[in-house]
N, C-alpha and C positions, 0 to 999 in steps of 0.2 A: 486595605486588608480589613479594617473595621467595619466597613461599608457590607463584606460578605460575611459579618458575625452578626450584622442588625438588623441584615435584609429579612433571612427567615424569621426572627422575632416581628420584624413588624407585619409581615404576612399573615402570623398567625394573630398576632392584636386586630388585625383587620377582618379578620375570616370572621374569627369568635364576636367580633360586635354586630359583625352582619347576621349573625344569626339570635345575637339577644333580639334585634329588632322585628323579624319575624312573628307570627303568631302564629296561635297552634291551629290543628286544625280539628274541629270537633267534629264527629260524625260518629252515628251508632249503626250496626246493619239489625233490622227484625225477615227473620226468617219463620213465613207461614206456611205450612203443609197440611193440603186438606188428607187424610186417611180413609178414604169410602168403606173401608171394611167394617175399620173401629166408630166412626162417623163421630171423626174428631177432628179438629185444627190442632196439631202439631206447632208451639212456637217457641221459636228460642231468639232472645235479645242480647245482644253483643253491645254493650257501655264497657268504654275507659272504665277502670277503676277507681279514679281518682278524680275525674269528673264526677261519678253518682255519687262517688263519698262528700264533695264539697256540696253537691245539692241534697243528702239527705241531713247532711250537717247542717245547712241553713236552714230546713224545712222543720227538722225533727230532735236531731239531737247532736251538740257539738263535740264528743267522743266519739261518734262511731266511728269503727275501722271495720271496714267489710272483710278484709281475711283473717281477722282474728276468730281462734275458736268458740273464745265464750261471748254468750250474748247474740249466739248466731240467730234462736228464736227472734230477740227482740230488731236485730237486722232484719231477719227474712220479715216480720210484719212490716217495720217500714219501706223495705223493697217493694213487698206485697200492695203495700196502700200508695204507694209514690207510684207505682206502674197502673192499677186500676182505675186512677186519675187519668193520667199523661196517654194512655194507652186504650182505643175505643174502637172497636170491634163493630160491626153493623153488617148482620146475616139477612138476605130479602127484606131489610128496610126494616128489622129488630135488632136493639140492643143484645150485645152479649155479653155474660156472665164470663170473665176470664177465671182458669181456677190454676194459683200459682202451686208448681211443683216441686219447686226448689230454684237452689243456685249453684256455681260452680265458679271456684278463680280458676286464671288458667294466665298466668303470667301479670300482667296487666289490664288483661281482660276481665270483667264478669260477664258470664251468660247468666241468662235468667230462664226457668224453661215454663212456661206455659202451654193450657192448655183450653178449648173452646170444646166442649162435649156434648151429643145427642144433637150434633150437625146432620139430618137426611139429606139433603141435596143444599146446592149453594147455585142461585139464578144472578145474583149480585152481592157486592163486597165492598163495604164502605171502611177502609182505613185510617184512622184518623193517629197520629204518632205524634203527640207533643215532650217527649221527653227532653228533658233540658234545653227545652227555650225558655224558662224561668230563670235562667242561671247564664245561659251563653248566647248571645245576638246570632253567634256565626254558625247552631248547630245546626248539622243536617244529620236526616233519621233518613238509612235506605232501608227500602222493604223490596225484598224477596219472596213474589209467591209461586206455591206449585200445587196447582186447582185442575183437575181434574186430569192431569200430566202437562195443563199449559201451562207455561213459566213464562212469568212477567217480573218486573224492578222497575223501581221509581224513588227517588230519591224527595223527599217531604223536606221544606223549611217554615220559619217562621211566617212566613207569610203565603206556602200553600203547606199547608197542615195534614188534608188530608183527599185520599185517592179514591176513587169510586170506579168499578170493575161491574161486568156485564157478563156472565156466560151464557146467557141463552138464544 
């Protein structure tokens, strides 16, 4: 009789240690949209929220809290400067200016939205996504693009960093 009162207990001591042992898995998605009308990149970047927060904490400053209201300025610059590092853009073999929009939480997530402007045409596209390999061995950055209405995805780690595209 004891035996079926300790059984589910030790089931669930075993489930729950199996999964302390686990790791998490870190991955951000960047979603690029070229706009030929407005002759923009359209991009919005998907981080954990609590991933960006440990690495703007070790980079910048060890209070922030990205969903709180106040200090949202002094967040959005270190967003701003943490993303314009980590995040490198290359339009026909030039650098680009990214120019940050804002941000948005949305549960656990943060989006970030940027944007690449006075894009005329795009003949190749050099991606380079190093967000949070300064902080975590396992991330992976996926990228999402939609160029010209082709759609491509490639997933970037720390040891291939970044993707080079060809339309012409």
């Amino acid at each position: 009789m004891n035996y079926f009162k300790i059984l589910p207990l030790l089931i669930l001591f075993v489930s729950a240690s199996a999964f302390g042992v686990l790791h998490k898995y870190y991955i951000s998605v960047t979603q690029l949209e070229y706009v030929e009308e407005k002759k923009s990149i359209q991009i919005v970047s998907r981080i954990f929220i609590d991933d960006f927060e440990n690495v703007l904490r070790e980079r910048y400053d060890e209070g922030i809290t990205l969903d709180a209201k106040k200090n949202y300025r002094l967040n959005d610059m270190y967003i701003e400067k943490y993303l314009s590092d980590k995040l490198q853009i290359k339009i026909n073999n030039e650098q680009t200016d990214l120019v940050f929009i804002g941000k948005e939480i949305d549960i656990d997530i943060i989006k970030c939205y940027l944007e690449i402007e006075n894009v005329e045409s795009i003949d190749s596209l050099e991606v380079s996504n190093k967000v949070l390999f300064d902080v975590f061995s396992g991330q992976q950055n996926m990228i999402k693009l939609n160029i010209y209405s082709e759609r491509k995805s490639f997933i970037l780690t720390s040891q291939n960093e970044k993707a080079v595209l060809n339309f012409n």
